[in-house]
N, CA, C and O atoms as CSV, one atom per row, in Angstrom:
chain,resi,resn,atom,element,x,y,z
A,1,UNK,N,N,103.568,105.713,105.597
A,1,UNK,CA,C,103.950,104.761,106.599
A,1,UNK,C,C,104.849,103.716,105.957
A,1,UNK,O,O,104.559,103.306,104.834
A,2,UNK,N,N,105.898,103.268,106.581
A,2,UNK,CA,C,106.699,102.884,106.043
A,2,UNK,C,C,106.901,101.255,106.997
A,2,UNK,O,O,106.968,101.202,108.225
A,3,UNK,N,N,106.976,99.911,105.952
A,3,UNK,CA,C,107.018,98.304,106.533
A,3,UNK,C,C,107.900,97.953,105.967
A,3,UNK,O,O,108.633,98.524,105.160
A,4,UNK,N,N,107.877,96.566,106.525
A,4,UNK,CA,C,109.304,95.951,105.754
A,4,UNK,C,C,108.865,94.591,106.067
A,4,UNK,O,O,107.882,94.498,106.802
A,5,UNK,N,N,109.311,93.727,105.722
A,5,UNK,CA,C,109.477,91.786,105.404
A,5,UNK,C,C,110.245,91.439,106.434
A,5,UNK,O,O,110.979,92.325,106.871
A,6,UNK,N,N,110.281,90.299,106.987
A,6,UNK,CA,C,110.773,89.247,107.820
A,6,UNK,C,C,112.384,90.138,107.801
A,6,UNK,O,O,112.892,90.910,108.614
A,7,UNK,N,N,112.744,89.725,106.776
A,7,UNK,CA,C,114.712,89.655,106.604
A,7,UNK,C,C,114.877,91.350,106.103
A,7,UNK,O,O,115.707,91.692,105.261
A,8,UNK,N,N,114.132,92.108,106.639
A,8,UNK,CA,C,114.337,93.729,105.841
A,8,UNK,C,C,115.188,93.501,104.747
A,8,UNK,O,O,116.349,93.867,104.928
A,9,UNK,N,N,114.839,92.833,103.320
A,9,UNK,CA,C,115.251,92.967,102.111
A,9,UNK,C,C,114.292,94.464,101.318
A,9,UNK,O,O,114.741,95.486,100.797
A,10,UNK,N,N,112.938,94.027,101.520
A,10,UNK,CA,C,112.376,94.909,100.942
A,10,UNK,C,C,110.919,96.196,101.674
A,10,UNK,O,O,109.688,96.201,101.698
A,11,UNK,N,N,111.674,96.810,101.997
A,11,UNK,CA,C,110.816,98.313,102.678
A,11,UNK,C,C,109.414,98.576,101.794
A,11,UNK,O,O,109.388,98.324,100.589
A,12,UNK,N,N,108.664,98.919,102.258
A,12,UNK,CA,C,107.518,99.477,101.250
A,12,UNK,C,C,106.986,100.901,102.304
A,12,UNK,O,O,107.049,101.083,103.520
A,13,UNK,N,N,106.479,101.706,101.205
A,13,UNK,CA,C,106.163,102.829,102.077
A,13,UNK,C,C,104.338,103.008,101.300
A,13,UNK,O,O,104.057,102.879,100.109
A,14,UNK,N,N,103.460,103.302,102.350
A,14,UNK,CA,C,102.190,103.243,101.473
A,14,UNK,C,C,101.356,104.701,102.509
A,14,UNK,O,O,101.626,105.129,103.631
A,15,UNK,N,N,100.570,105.008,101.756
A,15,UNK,CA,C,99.845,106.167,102.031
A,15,UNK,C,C,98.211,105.057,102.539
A,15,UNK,O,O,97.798,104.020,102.019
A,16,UNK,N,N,97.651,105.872,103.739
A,16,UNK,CA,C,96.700,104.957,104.587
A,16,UNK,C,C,96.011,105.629,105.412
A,16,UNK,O,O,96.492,106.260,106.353
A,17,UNK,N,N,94.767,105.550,105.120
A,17,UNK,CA,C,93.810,106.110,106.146
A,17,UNK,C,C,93.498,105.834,107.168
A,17,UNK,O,O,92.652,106.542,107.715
A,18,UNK,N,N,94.106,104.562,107.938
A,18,UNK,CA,C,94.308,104.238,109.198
A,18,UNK,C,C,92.944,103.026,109.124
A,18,UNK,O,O,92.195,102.975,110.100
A,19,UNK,N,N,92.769,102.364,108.282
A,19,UNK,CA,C,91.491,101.259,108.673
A,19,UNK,C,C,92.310,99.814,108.002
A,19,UNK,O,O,92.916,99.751,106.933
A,20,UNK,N,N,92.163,99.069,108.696
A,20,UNK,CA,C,92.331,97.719,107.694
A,20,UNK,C,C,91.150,96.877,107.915
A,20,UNK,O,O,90.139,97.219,108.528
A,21,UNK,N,N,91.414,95.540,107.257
A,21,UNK,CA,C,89.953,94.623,107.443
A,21,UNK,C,C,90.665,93.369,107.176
A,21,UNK,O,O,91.804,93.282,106.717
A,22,UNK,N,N,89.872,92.391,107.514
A,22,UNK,CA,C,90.235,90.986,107.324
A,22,UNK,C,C,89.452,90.325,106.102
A,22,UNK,O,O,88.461,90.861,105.607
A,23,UNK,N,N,89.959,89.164,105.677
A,23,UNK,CA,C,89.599,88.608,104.499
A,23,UNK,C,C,89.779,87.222,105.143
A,23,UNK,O,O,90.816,86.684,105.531
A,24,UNK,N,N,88.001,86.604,105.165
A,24,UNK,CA,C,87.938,85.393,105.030
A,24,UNK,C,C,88.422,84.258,104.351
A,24,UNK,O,O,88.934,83.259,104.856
A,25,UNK,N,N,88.172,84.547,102.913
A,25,UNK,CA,C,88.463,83.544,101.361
A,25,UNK,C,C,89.375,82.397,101.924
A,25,UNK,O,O,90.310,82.467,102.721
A,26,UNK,N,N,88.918,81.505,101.385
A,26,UNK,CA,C,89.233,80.615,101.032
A,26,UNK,C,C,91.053,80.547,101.016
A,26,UNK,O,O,91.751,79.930,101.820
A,27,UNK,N,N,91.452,81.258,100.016
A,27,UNK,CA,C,92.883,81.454,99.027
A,27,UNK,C,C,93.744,82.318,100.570
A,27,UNK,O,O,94.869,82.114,101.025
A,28,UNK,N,N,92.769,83.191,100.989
A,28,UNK,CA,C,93.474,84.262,102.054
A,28,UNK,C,C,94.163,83.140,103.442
A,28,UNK,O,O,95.257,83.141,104.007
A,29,UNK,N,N,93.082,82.376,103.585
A,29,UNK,CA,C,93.214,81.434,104.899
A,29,UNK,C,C,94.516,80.071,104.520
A,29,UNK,O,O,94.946,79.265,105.345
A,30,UNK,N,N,94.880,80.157,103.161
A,30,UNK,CA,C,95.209,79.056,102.406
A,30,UNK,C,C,97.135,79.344,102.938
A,30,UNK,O,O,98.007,78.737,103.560
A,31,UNK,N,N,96.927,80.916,102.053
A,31,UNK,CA,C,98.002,81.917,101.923
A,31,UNK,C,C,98.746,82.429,103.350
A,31,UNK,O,O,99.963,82.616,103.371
A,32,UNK,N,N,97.961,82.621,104.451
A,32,UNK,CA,C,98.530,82.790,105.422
A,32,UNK,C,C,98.217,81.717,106.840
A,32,UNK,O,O,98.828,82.256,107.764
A,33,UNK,N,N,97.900,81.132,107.085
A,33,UNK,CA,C,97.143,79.894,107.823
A,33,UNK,C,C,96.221,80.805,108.616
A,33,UNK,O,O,95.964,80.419,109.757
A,34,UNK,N,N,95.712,81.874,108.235
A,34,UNK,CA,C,94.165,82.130,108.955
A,34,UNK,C,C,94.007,83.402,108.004
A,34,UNK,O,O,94.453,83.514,106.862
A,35,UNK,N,N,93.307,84.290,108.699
A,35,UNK,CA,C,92.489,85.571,108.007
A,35,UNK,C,C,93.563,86.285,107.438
A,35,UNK,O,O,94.732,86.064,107.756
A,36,UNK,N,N,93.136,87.342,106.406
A,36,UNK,CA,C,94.433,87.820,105.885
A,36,UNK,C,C,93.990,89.423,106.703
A,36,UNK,O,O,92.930,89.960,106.381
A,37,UNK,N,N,94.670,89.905,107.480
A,37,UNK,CA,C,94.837,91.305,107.945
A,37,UNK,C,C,95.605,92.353,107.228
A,37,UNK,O,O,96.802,92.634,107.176
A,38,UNK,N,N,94.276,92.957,106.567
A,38,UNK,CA,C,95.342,93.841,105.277
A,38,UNK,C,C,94.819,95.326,105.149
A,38,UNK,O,O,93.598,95.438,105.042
A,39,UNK,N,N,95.492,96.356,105.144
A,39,UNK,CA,C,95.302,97.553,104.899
A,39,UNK,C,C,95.172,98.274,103.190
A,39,UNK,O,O,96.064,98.198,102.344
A,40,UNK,N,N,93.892,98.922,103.016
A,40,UNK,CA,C,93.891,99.759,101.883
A,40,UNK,C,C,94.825,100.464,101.195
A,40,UNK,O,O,95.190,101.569,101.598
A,41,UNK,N,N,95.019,100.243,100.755
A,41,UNK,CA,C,96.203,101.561,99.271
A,41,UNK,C,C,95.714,101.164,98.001
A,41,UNK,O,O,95.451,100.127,97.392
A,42,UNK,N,N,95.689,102.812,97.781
A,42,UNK,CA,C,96.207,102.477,96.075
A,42,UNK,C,C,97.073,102.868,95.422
A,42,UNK,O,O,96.957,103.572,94.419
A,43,UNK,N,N,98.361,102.342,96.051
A,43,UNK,CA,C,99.605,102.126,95.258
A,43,UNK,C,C,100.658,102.120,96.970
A,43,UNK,O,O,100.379,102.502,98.107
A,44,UNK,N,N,101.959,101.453,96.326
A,44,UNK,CA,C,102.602,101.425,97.280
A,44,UNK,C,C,103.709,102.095,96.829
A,44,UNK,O,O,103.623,102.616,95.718
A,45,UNK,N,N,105.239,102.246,97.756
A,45,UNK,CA,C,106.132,102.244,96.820
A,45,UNK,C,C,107.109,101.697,97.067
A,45,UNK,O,O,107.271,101.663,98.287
A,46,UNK,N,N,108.339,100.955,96.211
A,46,UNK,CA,C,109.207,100.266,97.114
A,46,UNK,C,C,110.499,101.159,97.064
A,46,UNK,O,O,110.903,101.825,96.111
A,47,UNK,N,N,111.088,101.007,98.396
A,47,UNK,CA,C,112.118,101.837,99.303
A,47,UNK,C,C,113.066,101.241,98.629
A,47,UNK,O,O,113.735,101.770,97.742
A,48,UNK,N,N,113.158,100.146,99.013
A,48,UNK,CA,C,113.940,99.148,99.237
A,48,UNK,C,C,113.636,97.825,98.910
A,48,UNK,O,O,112.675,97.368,99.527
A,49,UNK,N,N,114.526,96.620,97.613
A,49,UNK,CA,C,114.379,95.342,97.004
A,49,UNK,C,C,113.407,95.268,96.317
A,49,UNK,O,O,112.365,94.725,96.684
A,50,UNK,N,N,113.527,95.622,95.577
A,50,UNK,CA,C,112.573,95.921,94.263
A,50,UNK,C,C,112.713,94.682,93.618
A,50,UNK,O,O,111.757,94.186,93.022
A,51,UNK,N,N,114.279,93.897,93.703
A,51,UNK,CA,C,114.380,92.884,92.891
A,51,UNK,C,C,114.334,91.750,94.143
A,51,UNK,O,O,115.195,90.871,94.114
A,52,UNK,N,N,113.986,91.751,94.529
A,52,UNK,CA,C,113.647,90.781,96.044
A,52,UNK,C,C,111.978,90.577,96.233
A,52,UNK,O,O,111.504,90.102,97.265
A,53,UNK,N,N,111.292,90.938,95.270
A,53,UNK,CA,C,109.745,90.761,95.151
A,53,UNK,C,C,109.371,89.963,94.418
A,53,UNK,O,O,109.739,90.208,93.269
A,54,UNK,N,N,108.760,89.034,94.524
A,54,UNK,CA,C,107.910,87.742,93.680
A,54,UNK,C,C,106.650,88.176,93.659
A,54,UNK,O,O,106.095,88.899,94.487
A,55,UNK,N,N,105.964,87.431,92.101
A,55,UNK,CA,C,104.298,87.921,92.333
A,55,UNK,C,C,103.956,86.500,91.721
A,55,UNK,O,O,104.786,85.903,91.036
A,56,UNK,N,N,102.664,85.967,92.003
A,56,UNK,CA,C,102.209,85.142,92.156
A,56,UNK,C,C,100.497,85.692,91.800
A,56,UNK,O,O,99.857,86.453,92.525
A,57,UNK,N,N,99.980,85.042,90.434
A,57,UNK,CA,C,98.918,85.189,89.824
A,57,UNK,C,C,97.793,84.107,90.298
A,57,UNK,O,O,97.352,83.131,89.692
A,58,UNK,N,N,97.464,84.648,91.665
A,58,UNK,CA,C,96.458,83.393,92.039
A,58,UNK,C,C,95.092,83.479,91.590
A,58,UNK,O,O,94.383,82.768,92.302
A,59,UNK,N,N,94.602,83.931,90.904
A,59,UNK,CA,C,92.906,83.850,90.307
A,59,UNK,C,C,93.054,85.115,89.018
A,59,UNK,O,O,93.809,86.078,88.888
A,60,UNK,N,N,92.245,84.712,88.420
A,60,UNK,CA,C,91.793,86.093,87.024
A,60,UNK,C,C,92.011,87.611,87.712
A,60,UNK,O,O,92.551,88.577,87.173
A,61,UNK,N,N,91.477,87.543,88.959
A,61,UNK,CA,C,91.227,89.002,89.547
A,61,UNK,C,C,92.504,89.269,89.832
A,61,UNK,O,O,92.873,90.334,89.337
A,62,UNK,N,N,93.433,88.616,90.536
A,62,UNK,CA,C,94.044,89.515,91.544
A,62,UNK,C,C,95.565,88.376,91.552
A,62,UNK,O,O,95.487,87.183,91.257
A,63,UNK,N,N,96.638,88.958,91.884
A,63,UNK,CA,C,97.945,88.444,92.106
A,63,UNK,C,C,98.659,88.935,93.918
A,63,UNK,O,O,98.434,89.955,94.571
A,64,UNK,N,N,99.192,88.202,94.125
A,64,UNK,CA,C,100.039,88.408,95.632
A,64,UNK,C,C,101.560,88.701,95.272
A,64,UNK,O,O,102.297,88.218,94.413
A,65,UNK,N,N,101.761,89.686,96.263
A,65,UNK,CA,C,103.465,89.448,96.184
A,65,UNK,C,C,104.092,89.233,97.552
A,65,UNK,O,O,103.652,89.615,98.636
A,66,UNK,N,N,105.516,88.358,97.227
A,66,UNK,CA,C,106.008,88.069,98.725
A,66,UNK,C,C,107.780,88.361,98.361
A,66,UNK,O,O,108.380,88.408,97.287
A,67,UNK,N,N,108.130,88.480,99.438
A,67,UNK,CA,C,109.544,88.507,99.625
A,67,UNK,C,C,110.651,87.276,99.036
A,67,UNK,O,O,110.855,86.330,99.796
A,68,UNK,N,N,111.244,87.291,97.904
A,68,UNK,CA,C,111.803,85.811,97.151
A,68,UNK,C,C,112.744,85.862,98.124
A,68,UNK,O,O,113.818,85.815,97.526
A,69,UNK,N,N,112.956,85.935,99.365
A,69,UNK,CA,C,114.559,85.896,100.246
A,69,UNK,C,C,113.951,84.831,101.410
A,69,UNK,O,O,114.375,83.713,101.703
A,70,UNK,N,N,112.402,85.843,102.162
A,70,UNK,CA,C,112.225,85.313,103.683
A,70,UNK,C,C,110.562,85.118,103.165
A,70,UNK,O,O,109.870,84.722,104.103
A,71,UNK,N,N,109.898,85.287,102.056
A,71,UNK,CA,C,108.776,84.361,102.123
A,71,UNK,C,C,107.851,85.358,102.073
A,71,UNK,O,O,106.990,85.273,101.196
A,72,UNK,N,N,107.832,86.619,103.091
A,72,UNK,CA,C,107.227,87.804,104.071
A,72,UNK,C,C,106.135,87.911,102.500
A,72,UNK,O,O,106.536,87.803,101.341
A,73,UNK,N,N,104.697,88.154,102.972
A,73,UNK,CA,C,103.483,88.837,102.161
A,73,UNK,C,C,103.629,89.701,102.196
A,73,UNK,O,O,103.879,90.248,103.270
A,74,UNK,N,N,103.554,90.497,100.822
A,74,UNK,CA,C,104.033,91.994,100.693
A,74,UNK,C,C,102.803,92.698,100.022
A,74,UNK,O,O,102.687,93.924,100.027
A,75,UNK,N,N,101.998,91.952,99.512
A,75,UNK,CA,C,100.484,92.669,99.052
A,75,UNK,C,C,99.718,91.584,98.342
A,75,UNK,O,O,100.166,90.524,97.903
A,76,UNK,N,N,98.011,92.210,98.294
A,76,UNK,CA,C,97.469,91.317,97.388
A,76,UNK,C,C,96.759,92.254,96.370
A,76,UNK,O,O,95.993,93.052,96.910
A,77,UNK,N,N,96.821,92.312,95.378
A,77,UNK,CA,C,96.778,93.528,94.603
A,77,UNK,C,C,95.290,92.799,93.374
A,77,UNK,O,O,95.434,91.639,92.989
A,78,UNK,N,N,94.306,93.416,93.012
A,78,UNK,CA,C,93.379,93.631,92.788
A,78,UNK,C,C,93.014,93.834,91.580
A,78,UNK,O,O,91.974,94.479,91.448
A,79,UNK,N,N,93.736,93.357,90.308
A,79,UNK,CA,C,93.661,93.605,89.279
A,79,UNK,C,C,92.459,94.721,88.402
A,79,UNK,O,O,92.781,95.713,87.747
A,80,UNK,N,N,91.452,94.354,88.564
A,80,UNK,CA,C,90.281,95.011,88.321
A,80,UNK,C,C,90.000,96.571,88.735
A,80,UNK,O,O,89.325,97.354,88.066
A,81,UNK,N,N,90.735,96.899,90.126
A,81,UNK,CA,C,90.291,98.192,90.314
A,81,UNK,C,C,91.830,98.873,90.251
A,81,UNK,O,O,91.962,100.094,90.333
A,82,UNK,N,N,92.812,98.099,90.120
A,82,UNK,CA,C,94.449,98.092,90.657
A,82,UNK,C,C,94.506,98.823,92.083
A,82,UNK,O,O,94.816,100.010,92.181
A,83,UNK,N,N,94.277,98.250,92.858
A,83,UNK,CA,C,93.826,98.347,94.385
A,83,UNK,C,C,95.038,97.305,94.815
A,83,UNK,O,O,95.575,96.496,94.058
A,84,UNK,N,N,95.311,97.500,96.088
A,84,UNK,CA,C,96.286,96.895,96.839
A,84,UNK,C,C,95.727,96.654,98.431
A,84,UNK,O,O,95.035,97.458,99.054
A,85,UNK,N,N,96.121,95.579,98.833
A,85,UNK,CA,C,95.511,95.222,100.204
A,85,UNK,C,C,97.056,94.824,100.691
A,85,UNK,O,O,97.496,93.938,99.957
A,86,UNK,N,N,98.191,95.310,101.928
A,86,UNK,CA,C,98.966,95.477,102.193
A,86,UNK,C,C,98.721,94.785,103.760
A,86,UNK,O,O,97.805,95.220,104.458
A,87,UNK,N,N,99.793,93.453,104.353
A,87,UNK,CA,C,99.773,92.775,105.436
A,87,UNK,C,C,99.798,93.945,106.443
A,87,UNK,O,O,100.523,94.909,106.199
A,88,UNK,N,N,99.022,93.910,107.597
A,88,UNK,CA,C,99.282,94.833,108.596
A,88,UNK,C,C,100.353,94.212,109.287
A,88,UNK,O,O,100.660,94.882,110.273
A,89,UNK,N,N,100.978,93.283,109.162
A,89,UNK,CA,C,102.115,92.841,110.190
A,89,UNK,C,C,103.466,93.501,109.673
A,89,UNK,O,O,104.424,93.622,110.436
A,90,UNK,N,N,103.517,93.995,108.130
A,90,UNK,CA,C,104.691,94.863,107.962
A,90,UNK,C,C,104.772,95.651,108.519
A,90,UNK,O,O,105.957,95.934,108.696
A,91,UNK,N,N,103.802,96.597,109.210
A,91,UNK,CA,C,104.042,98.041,109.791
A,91,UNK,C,C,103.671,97.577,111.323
A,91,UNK,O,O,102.759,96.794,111.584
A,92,UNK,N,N,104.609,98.248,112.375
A,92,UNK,CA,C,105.009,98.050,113.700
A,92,UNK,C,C,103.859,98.624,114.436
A,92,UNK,O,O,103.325,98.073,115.399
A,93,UNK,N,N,103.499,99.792,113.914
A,93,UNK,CA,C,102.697,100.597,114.912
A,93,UNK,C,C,101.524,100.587,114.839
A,93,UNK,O,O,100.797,101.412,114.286
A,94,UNK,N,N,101.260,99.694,115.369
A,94,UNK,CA,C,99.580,99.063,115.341
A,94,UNK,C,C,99.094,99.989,116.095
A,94,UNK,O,O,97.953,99.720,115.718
A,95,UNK,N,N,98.966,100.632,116.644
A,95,UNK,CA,C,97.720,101.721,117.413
A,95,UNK,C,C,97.401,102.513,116.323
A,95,UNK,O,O,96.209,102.820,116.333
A,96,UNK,N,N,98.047,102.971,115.355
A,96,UNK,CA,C,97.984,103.690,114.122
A,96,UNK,C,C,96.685,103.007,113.326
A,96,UNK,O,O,96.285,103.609,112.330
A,97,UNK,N,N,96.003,101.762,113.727
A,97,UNK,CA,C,95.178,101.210,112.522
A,97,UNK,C,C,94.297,100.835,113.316
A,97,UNK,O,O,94.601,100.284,114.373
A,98,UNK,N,N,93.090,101.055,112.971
A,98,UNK,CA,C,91.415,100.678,113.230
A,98,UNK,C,C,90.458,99.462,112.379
A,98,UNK,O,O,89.848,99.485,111.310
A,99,UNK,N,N,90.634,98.601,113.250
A,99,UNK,CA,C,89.608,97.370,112.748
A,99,UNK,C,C,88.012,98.280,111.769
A,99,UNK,O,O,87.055,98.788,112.352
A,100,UNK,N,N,88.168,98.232,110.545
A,100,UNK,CA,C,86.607,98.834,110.441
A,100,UNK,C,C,85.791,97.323,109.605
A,100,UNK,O,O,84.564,97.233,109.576
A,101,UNK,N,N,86.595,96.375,109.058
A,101,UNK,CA,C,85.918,95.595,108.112
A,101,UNK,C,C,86.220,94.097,107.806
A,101,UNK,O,O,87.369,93.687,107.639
A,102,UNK,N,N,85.266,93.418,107.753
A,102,UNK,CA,C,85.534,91.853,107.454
A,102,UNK,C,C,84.738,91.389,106.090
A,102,UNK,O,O,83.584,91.554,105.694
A,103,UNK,N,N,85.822,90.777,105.596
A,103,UNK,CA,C,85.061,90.294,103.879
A,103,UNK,C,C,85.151,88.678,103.473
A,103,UNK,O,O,86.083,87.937,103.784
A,104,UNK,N,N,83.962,88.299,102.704
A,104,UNK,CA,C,84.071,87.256,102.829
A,104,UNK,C,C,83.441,86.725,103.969
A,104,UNK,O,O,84.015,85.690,104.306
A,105,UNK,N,N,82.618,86.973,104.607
A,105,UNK,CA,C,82.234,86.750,106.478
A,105,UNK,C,C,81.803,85.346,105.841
A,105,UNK,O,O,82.347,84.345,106.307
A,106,UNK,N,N,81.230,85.254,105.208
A,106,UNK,CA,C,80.139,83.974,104.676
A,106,UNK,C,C,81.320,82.498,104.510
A,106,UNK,O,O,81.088,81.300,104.673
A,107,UNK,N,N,82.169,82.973,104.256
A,107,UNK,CA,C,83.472,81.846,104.019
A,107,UNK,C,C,84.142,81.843,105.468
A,107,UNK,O,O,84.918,80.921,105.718
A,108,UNK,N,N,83.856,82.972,106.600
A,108,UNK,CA,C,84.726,82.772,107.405
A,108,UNK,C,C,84.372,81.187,108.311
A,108,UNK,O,O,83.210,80.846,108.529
A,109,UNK,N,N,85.691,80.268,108.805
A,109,UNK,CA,C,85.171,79.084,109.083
A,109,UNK,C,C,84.659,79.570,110.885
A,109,UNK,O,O,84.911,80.631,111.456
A,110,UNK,N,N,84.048,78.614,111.313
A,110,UNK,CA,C,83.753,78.740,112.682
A,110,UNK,C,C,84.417,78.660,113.910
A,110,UNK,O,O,83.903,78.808,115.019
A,111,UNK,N,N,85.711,78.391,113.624
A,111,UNK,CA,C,86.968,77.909,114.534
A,111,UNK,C,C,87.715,79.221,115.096
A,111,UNK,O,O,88.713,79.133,115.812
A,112,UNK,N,N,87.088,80.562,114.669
A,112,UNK,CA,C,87.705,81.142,115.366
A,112,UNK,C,C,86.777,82.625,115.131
A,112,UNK,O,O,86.169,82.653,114.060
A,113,UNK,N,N,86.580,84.132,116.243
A,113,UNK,CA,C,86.004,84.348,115.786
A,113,UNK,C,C,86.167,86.365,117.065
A,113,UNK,O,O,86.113,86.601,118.272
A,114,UNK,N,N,86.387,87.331,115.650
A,114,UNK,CA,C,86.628,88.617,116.050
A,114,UNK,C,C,85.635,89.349,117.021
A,114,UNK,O,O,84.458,89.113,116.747
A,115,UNK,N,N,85.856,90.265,118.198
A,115,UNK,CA,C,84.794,90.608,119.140
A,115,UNK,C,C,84.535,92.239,118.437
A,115,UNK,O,O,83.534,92.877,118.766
A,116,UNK,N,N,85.366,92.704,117.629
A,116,UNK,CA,C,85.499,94.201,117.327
A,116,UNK,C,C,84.347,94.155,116.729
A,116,UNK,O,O,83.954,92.991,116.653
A,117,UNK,N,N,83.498,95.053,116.183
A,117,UNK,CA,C,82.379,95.468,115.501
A,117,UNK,C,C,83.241,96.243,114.622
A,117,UNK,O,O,84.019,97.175,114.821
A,118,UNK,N,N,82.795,95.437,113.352
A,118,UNK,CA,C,83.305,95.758,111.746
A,118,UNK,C,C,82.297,95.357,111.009
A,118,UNK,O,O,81.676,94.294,111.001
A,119,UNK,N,N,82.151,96.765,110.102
A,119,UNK,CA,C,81.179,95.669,108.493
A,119,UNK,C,C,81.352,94.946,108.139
A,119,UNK,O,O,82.477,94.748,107.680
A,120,UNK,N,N,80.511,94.133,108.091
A,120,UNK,CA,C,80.767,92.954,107.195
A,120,UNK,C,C,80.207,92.582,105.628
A,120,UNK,O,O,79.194,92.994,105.063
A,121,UNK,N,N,81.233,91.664,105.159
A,121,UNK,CA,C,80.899,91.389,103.571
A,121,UNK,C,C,80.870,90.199,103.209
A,121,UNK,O,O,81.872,89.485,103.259
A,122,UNK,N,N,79.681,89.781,102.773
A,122,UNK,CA,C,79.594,88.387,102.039
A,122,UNK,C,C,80.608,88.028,100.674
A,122,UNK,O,O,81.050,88.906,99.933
A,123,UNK,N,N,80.815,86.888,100.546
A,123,UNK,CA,C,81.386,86.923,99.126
A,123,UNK,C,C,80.912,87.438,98.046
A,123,UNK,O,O,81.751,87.832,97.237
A,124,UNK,N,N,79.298,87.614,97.659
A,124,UNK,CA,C,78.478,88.132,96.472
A,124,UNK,C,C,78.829,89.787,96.997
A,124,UNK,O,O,79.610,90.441,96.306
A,125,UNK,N,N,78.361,90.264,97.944
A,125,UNK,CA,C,78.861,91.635,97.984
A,125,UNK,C,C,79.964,92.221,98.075
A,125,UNK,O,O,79.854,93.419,98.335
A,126,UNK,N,N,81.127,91.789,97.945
A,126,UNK,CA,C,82.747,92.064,98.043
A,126,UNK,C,C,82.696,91.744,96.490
A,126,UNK,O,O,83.138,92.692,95.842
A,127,UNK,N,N,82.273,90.653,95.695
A,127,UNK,CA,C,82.739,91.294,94.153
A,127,UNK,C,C,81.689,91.940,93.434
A,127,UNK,O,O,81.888,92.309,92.277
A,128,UNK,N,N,80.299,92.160,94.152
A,128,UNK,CA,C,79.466,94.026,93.541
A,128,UNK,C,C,80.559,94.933,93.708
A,128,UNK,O,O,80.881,95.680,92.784
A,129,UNK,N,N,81.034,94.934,94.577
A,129,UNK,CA,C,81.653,96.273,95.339
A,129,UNK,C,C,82.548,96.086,94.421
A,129,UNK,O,O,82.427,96.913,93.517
A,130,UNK,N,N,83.618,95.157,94.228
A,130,UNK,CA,C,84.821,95.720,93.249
A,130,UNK,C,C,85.138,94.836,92.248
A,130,UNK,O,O,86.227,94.322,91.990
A,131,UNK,N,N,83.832,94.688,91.591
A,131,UNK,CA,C,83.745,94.343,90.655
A,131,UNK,C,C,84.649,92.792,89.752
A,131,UNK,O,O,84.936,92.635,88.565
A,132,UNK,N,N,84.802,92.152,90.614
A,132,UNK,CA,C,85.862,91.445,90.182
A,132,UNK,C,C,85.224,89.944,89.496
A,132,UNK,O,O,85.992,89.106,89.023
């Protein structure tokens, strides 16, 4: 499946089992002004502006990358497992993706709040799970 950034500088194409999940954290809500809506990969590839990508080392675990042209979140990548969590707003065809998961629930604030039925993950059980 193939996304792209605000100003189509940089295309990414990623392989996906059709589920994404949201991320409460703190850093996620900071980074985008609410939940971060991000799809599984492990690995992406870039099509297109390879040199149009910034990364940004926000904690021991894990770094973000965004578009150095139009800003656009291009992944949050996972150091520990080298896992990638990819914005669902790059890719158009949202019927293609299934709400299965929310992480972080314990951080999520009260101001706003999903009707879908998804697992949920506390902060202590999101870094059992991947170890971070």
């Amino acid at each position: 499946m193939k996304g792209e950034c605000l100003c189509k500088s940089v295309v990414l194409e990623i392989a996906h089992d059709g589920g994404f999940e949201a991320c409460h954290c703190g850093m996620c809500r900071q980074w985008g002004g609410g939940p971060f809506l991000g799809i599984h990969t492990q690995s992406y590839t870039v099509l297109a502006g390879h040199h149009s990508i910034g990364v940004f080392s926000s904690s021991d675990w894990a770094e973000r990358g965004f578009c150095t042209k139009c800003g656009t979140h291009l992944f949050y990548h996972l150091k520990p497992t080298d896992e990638y969590k990819v914005p669902l707003g790059l890719f158009q065809a949202e019927e293609a993706f299934e709400f299965r998961e929310q992480i972080f629930i314990d951080r999520k604030p009260s101001t706003y709040e999903f009707s879908n039925p998804t697992g949920l993950l506390t902060e202590q059980q999101v870094f059992e799970k991947f170890g971070a």
